[in-house]
N, C-alpha and C positions, 0 to 999 in steps of 0.2 A: 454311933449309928443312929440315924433319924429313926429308925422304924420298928416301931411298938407292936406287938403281938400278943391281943387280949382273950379269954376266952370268958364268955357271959355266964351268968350262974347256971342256967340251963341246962347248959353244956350241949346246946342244940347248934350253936353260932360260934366260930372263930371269925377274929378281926383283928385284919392288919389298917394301921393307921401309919400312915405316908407323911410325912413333911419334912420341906426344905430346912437346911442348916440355916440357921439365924446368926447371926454373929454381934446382933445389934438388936436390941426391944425397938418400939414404936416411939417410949419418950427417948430412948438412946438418940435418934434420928433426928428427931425435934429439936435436943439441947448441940448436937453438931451443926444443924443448920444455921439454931437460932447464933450460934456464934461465931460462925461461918461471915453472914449476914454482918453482925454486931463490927467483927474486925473490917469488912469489907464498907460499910457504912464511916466508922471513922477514918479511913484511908480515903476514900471518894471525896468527904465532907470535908476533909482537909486539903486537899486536890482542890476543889474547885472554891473554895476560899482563896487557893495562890494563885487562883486565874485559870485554871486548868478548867475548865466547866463541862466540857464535853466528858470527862471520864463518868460523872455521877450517873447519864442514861446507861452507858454501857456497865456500871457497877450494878446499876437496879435489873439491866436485861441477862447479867451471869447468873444472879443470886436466883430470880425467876427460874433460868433453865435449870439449876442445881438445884432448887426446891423442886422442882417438877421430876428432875431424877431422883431425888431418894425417894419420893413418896411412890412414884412407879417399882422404884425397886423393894421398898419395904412393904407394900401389899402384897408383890409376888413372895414374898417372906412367909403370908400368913397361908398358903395354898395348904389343902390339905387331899389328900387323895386317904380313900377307907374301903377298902376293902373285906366285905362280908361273906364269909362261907357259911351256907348251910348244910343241911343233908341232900336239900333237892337243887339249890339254887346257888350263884354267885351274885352278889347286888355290888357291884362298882358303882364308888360317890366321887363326885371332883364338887370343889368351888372353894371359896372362903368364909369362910364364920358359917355356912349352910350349903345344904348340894347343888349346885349350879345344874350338872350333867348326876345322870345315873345311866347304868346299864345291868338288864340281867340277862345273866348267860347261865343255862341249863350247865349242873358240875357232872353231869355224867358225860357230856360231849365236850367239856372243858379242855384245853391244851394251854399249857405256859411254855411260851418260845423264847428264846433270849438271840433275838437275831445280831448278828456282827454285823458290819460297817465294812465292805469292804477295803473301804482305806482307816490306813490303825488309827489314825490322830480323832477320827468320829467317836462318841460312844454307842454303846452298843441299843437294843431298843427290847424292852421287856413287853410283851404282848401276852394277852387271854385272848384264846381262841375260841368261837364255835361257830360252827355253821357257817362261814363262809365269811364271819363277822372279825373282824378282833380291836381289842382296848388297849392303848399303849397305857402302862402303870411305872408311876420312879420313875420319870423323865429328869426329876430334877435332883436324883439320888447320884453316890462316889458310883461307877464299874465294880467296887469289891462290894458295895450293898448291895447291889441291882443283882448282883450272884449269886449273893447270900441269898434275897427272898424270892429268886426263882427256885430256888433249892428246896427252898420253907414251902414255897407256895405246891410245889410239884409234889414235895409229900405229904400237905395236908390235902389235895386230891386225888390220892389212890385209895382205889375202892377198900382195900385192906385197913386201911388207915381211917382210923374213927373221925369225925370232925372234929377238931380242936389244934392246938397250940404243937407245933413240932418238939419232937425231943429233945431239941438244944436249948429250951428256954423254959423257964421256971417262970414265966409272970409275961414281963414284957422285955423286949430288950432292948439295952442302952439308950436310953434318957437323953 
């Protein structure tokens, strides 16, 4: 499960922290590309030594597009979405390495919707509501997370319910 669920010494603030599965670090990326590259460079250079000369621009224009996709897709890696409960307030964070976007939405008029997709193959869409506003949250999370922390999230805003960390979790959970 990507998503952590912290509570601050205070014990004035819960916070859920959002992010996507990684399945690959940033040098992970770098040593598949640079090798990528390295095989694709001896294949080309060898190519156009037999007279083949046209392969080496179209070797140099794949590696380009295939650098350019992993780096696009390993930065969408580092997104982090954080979510902050207080007693009075909700602070939604979005960006990478720092908050891009924020929003606050009063927790007394709060609602967490988990809309479906009319057609099944869609995934569903986690929303905070208030006032006529609302923040999609876990865009990038499984259907059985997105479940999980509307659950989390629904009971750490009932009035009865202190601010802090849901019953099911001792710290944060799953790493």
């Amino acid at each position: 499960m990507m998503v952590n669920i912290e509570r601050l010494a205070n014990d004035d603030l819960c916070r859920f922290v959002l992010r996507p599965n990684r399945s690959m670090s940033w040098r992970g990326s770098l040593l598949f590309f640079l090798s990528l590259v390295l095989v694709s460079s001896f294949i080309s250079i060898s190519l156009t030594l037999l007279g083949f000369w046209m392969v080496l621009p179209f070797a140099g224009l794949e590696m380009l597009l295939l650098g350019a996709g992993l780096y696009l897709v390993a930065g969408r890696c580092y997104e982090r979405e954080v979510i902050s409960i207080g007693q009075e307030d909700i602070l939604i964070e979005k960006g990478r390495g720092y908050p891009r976007q924020q929003w606050t939405v009063g927790r007394v008029w709060a609602q967490v919707v988990l809309e479906r997709c009319p057609r099944q193959w869609y995934p569903s869409k986690l929303l905070i509501r208030s006032h006529g506003r609302a923040v999609e949250v876990g865009r990038f999370l499984h259907e059985e997370e997105r479940r999980q922390l509307a659950a989390d999230l629904n009971l750490s805003l009932r009035r009865d319910h202190p601010v802090g960390i849901p019953p099911r979790s001792a710290g944060s959970a799953g790493q």
